[in-house]
GUTOR-147722 format. One record per residue: x, y, z of N, C-alpha, C in turn; residue number from 1; residue in one letter. Coordinates in pm, whole numbers, plus 50000, padded with zeros to 5 digits. Layout:
! residues N
+-------+-------+-------+-------+-------+-------+-------+-------+-------+-----+------+
:   n.x :   n.y :   n.z :  ca.x :  ca.y :  ca.z :   c.x :   c.y :   c.z : pos : code :
+-------+-------+-------+-------+-------+-------+-------+-------+-------+-----+------+
:     X :     Y :     Z :     X :     Y :     Z :     X :     Y :     Z : NUM :    A :
...
+-------+-------+-------+-------+-------+-------+-------+-------+-------+-----+------+
***
This chain:
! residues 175
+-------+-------+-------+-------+-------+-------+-------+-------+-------+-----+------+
:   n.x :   n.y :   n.z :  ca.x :  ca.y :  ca.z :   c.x :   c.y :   c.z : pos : code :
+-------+-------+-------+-------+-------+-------+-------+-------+-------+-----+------+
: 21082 : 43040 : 26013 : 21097 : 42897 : 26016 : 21191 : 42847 : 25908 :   1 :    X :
: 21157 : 42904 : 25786 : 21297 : 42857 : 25662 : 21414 : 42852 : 25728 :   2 :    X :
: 21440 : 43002 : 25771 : 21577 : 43001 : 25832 : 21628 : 42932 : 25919 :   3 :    X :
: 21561 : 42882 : 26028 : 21566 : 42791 : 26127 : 21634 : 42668 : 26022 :   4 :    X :
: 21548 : 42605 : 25903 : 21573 : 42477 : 25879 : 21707 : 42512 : 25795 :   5 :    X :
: 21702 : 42627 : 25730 : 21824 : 42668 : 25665 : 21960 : 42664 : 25710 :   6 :    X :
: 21945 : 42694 : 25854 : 22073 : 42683 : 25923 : 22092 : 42558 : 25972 :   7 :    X :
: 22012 : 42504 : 26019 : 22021 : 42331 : 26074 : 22047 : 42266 : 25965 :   8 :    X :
: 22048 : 42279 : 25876 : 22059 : 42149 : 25734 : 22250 : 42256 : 25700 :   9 :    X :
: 22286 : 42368 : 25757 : 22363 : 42398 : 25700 : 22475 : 42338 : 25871 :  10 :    X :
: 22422 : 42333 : 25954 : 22548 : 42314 : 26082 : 22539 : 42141 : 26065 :  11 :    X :
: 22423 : 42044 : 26013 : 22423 : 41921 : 25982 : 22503 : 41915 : 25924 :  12 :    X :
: 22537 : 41963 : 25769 : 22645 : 41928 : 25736 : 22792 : 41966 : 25727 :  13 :    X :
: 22826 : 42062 : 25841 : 22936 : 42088 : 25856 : 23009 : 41984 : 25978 :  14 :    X :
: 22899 : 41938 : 26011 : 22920 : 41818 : 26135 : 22934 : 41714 : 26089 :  15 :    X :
: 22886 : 41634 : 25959 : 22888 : 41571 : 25891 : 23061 : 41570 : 25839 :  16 :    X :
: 23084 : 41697 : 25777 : 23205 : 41720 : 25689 : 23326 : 41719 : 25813 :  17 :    X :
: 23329 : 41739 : 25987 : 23387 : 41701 : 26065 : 23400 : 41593 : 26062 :  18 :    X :
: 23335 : 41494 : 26111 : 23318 : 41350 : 26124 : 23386 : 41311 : 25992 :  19 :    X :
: 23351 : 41334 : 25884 : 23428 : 41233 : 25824 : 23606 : 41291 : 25830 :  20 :    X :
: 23630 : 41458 : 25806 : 23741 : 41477 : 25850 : 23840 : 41391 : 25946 :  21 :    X :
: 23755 : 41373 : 26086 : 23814 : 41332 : 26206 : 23839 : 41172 : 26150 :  22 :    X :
: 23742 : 41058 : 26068 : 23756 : 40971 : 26049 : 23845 : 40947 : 25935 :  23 :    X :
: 23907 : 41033 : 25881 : 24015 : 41041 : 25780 : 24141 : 41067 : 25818 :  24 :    X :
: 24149 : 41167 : 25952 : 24261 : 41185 : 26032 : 24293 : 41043 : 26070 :  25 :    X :
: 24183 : 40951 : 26142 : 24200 : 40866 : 26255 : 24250 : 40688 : 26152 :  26 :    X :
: 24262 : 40690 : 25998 : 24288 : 40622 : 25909 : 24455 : 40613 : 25935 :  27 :    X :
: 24441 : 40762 : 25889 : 24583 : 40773 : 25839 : 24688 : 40798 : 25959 :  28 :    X :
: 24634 : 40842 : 26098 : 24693 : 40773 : 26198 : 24728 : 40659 : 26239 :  29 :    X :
: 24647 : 40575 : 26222 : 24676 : 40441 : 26207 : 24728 : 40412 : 26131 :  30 :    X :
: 24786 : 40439 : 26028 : 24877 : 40381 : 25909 : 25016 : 40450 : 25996 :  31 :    X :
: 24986 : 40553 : 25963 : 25136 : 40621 : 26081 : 25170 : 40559 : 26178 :  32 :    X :
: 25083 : 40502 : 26229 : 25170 : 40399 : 26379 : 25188 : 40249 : 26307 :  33 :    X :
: 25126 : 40239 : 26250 : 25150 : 40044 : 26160 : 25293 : 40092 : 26161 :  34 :    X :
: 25333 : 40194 : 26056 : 25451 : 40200 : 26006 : 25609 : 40189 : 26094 :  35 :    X :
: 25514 : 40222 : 26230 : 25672 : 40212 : 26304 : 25690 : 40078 : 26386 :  36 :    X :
: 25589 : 39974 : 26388 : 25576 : 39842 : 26404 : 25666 : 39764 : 26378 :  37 :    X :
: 25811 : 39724 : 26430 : 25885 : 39612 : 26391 : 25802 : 39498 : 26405 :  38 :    X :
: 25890 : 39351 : 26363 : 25866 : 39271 : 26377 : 25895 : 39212 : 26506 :  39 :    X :
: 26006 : 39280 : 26574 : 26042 : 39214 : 26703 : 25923 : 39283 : 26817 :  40 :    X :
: 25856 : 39397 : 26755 : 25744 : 39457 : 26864 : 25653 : 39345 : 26814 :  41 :    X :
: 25581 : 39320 : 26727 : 25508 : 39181 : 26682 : 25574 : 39020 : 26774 :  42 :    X :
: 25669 : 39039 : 26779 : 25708 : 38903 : 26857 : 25700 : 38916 : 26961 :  43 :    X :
: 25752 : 39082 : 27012 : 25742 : 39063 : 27220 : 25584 : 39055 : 27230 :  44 :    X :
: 25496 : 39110 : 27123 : 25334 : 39062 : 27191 : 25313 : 38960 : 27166 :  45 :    X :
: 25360 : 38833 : 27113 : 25341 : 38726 : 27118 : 25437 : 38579 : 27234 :  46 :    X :
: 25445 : 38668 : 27280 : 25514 : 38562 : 27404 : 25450 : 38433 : 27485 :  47 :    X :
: 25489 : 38325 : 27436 : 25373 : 38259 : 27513 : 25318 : 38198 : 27363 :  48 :    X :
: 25302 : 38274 : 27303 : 25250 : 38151 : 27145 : 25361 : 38029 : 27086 :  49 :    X :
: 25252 : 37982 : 27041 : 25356 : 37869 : 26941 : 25330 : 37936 : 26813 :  50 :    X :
: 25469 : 37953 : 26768 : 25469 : 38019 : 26639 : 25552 : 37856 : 26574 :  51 :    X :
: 25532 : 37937 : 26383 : 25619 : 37831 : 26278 : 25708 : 37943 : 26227 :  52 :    X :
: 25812 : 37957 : 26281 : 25901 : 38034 : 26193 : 26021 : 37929 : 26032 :  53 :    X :
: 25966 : 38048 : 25904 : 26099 : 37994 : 25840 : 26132 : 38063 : 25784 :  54 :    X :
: 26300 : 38055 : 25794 : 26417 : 38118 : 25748 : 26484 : 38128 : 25604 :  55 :    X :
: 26579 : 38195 : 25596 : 26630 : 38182 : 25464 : 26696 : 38023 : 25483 :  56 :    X :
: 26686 : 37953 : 25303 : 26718 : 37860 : 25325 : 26648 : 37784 : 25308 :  57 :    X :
: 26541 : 37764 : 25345 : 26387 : 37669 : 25405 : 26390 : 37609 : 25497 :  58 :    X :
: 26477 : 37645 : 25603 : 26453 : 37553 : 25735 : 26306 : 37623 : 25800 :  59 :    X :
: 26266 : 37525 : 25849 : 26121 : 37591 : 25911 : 26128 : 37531 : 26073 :  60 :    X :
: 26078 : 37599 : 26152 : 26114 : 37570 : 26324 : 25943 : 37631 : 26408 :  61 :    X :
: 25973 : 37550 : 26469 : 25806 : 37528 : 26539 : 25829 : 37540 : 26705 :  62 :    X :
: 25758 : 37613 : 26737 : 25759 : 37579 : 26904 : 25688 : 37726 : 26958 :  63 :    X :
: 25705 : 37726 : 27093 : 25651 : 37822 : 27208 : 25728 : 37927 : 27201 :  64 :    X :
: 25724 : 38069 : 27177 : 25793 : 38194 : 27186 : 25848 : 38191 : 27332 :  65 :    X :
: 25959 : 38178 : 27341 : 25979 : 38210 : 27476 : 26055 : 38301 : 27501 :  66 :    X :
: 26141 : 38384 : 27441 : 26228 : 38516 : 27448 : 26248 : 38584 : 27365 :  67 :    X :
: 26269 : 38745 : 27345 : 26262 : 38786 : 27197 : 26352 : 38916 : 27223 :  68 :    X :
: 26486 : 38956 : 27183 : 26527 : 39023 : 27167 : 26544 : 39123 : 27037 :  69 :    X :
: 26627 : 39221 : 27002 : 26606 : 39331 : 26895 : 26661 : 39230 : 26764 :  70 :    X :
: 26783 : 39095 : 26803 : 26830 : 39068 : 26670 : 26767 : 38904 : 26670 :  71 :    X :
: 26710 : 38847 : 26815 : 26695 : 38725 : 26758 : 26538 : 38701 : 26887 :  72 :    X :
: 26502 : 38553 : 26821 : 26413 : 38464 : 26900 : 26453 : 38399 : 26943 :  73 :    X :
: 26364 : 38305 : 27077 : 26398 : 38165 : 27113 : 26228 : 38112 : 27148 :  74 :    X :
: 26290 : 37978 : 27072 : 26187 : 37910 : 27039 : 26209 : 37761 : 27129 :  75 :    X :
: 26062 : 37723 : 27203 : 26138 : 37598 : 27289 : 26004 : 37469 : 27211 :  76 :    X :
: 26034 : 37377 : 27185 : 25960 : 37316 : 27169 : 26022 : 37170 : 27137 :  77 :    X :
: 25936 : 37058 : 27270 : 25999 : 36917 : 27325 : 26113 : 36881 : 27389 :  78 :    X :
: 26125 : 37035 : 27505 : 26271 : 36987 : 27565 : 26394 : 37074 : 27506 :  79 :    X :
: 26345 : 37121 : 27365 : 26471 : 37152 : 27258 : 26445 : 37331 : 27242 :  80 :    X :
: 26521 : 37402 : 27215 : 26545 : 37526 : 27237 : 26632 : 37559 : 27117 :  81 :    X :
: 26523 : 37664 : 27011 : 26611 : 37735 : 26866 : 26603 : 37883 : 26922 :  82 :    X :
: 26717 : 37884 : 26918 : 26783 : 38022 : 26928 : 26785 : 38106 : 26707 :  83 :    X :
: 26676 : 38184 : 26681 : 26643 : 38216 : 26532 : 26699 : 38397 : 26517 :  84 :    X :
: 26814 : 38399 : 26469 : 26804 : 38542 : 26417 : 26703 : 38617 : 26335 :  85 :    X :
: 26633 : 38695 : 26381 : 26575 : 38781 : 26342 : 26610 : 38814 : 26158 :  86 :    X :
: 26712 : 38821 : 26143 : 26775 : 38861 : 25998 : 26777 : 38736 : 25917 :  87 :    X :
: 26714 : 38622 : 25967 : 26749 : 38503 : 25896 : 26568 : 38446 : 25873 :  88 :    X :
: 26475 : 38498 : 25967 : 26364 : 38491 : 25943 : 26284 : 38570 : 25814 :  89 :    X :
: 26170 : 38478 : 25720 : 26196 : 38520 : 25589 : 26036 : 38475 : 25596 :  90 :    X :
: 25936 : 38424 : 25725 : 25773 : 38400 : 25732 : 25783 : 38371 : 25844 :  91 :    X :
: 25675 : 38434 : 25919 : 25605 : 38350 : 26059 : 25473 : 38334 : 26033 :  92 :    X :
: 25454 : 38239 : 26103 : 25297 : 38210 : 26095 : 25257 : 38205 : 26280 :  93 :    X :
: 25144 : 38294 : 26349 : 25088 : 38238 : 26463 : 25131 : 38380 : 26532 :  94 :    X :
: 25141 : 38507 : 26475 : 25181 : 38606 : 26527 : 25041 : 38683 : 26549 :  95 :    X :
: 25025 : 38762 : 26679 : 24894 : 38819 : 26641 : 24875 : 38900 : 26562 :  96 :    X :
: 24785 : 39054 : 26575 : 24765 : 39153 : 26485 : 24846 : 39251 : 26605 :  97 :    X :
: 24854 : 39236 : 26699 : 24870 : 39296 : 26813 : 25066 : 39342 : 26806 :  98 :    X :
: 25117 : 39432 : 26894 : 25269 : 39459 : 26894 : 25241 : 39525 : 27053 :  99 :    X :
: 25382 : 39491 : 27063 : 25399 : 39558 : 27170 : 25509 : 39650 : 27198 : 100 :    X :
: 25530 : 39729 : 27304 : 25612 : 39883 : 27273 : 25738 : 39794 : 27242 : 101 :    X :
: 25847 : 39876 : 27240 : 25980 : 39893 : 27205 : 26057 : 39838 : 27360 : 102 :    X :
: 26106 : 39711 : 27351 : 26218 : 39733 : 27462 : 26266 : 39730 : 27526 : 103 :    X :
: 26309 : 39750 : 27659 : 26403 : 39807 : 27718 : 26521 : 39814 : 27669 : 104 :    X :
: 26606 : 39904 : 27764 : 26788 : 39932 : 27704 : 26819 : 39788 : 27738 : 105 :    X :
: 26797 : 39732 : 27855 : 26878 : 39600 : 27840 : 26834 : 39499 : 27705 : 106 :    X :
: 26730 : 39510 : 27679 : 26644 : 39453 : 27584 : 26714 : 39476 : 27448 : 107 :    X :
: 26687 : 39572 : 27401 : 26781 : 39649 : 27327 : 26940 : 39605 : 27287 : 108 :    X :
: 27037 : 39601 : 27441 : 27146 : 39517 : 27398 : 27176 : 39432 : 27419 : 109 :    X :
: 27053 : 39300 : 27395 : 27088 : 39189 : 27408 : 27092 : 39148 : 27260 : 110 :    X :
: 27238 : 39135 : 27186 : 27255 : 39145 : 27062 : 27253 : 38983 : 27052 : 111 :    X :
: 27298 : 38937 : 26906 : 27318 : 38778 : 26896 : 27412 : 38735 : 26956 : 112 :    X :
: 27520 : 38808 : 26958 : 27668 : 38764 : 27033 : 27651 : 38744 : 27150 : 113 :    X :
: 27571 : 38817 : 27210 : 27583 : 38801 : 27405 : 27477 : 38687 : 27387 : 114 :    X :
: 27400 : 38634 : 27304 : 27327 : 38498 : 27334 : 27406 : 38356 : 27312 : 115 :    X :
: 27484 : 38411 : 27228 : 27626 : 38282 : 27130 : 27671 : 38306 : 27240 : 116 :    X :
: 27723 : 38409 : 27303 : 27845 : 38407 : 27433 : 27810 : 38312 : 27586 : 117 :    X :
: 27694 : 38322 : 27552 : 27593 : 38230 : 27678 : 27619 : 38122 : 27706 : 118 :    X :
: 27563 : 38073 : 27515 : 27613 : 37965 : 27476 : 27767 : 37861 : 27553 : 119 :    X :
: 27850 : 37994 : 27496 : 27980 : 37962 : 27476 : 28026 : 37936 : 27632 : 120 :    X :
: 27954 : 37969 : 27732 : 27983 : 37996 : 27896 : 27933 : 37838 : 27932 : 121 :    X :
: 27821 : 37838 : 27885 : 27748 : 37740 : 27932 : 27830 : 37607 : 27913 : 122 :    X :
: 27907 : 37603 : 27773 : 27929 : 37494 : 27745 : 27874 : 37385 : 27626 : 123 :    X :
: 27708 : 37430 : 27599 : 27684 : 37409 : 27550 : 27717 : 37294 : 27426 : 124 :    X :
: 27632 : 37192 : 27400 : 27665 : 37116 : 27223 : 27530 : 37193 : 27166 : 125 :    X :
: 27558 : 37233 : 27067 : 27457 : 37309 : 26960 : 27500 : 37239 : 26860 : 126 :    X :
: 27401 : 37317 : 26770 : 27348 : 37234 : 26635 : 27338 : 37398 : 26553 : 127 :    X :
: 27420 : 37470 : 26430 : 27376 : 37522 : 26386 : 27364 : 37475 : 26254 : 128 :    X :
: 27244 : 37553 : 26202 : 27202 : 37538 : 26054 : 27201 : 37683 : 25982 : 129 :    X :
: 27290 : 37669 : 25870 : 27309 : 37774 : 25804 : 27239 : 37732 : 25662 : 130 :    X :
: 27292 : 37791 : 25567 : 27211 : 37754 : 25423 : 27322 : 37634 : 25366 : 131 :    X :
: 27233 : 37530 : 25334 : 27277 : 37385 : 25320 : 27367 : 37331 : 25408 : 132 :    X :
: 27434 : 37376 : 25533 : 27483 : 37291 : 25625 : 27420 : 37252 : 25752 : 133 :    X :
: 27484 : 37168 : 25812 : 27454 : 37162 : 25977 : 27600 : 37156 : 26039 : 134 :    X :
: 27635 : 37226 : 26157 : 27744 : 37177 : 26225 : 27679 : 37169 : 26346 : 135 :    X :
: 27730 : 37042 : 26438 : 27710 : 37009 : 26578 : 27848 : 37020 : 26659 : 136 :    X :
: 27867 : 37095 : 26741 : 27949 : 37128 : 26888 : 27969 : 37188 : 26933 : 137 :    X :
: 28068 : 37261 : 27024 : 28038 : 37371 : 27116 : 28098 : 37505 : 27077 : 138 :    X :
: 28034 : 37603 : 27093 : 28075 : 37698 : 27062 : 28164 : 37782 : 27162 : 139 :    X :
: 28279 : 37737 : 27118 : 28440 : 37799 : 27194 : 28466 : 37953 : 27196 : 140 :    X :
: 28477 : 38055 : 27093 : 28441 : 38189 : 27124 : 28325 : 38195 : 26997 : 141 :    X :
: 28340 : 38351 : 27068 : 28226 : 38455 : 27010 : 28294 : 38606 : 26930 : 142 :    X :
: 28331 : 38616 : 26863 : 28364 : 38747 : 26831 : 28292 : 38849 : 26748 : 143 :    X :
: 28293 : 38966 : 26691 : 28195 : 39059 : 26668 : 28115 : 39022 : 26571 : 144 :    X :
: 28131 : 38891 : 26485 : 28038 : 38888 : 26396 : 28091 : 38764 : 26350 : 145 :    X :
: 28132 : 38660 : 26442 : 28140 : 38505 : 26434 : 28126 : 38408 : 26530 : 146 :    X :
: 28170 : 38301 : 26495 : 28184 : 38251 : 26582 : 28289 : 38113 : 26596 : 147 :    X :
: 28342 : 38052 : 26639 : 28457 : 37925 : 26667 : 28321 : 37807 : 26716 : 148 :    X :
: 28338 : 37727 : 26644 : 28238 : 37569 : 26633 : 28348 : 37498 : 26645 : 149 :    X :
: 28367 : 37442 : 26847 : 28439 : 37315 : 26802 : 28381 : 37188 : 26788 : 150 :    X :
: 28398 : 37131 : 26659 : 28314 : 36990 : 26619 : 28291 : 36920 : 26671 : 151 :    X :
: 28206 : 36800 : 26728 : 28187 : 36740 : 26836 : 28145 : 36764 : 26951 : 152 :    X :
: 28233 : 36692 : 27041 : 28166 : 36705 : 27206 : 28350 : 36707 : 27253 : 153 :    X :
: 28452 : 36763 : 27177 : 28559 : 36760 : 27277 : 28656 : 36878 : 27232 : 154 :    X :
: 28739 : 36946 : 27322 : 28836 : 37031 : 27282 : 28894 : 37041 : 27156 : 155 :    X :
: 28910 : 37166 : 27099 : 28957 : 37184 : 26978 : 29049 : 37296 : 26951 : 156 :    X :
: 29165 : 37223 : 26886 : 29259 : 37363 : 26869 : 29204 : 37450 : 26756 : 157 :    X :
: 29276 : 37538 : 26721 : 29240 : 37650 : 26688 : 29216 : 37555 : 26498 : 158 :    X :
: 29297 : 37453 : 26482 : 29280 : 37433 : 26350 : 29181 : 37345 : 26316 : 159 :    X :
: 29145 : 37278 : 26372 : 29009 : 37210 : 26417 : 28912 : 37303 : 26463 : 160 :    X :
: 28897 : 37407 : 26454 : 28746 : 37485 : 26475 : 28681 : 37517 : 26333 : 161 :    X :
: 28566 : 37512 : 26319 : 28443 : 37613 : 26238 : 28446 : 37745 : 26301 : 162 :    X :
: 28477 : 37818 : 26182 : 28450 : 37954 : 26175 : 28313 : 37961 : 26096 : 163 :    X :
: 28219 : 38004 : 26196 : 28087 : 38090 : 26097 : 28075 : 38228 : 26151 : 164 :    X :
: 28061 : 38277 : 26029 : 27967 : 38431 : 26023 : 27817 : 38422 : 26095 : 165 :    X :
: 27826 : 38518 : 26196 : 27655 : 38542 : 26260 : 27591 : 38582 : 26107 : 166 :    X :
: 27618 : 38626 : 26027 : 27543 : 38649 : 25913 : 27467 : 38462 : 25816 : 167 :    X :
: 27562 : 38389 : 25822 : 27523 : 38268 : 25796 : 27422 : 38205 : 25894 : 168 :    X :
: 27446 : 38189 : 25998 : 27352 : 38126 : 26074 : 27218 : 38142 : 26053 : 169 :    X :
: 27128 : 38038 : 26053 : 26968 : 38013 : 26059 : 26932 : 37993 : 26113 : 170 :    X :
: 26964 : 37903 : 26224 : 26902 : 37871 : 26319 : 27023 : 37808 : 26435 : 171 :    X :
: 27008 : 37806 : 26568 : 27090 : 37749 : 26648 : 27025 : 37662 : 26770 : 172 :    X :
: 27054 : 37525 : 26750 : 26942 : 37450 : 26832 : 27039 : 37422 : 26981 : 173 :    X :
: 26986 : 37401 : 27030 : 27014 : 37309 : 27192 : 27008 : 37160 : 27161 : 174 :    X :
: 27118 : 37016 : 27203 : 27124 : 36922 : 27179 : 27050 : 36856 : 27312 : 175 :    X :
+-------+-------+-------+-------+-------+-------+-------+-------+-------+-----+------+
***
């Protein structure tokens, strides 16, 4: 009978010393997957929320998640539509705990330029806000890492345009 209890108090705690093993593996697995968590996998599971995003700068922008690509957001809220680079966001508030996978390839290359280029098709009057400015009008081209703002609501030659850097931009509203 000793032996009986001898061995049961000895396979108890090797079952014991599993379990917590397995619950030490299953920690630090989870830290291993946190880690590969962007923020834009945090935003595609939030689609459909009203988030407060703010940017470098302190502009702060409020509304309904409605699209989320690898470099930017769009945010719609009262009619009005912020188009937010990802690289210019600096807090969100209203994001879950939740992410979602990675993606698609089209997903993937929908960069800032092909959203400015949209812009630029459409016709668009925008509103961008960079750090301490605002410019309002249409955005005439798009090139690899700018963009042509003609001022207003009417044609503009080339010496009459805003040149901004996609790196400046904070935010880009819909008028």
């Amino acid at each position: 009978m000793r032996w009986e209890a001898l061995f049961a108090d000895m396979e108890a705690q090797l079952d014991a010393a599993r379990t917590a093993d397995l619950a030490a593996e299953v920690v630090e697995l989870t830290r291993a997957e946190r880690a590969t968590v962007s923020v834009a996998d945090r935003f595609r599971a939030a689609r459909g929320a009203t988030l407060t995003v703010r940017t470098q700068g302190g502009e702060q922008v409020s509304g309904i998640l409605r699209d989320v690509a690898t470099q930017w957001i769009l945010l719609d809220a009262q009619g009005r539509s912020s188009l937010v680079p990802l690289g210019a966001v600096t807090a969100v508030r209203g994001l879950t705990r939740h992410s979602a996978g990675a993606g698609g390839v089209v997903e993937r290359r929908l960069t800032l330029g092909h959203a400015l280029r949209a812009l630029a098709r459409d016709r668009a009057v925008v509103q961008i806000v960079t750090n301490g400015s605002e410019l309002t009008g249409r955005v005439e081209r798009v090139g690899a890492d700018h963009l042509d703002l003609a001022a207003g609501h009417v044609e503009a030659r080339d010496g009459e345009l805003w040149a901004v850097p996609f790196a400046a931009i904070r935010v880009v509203r819909s008028s």
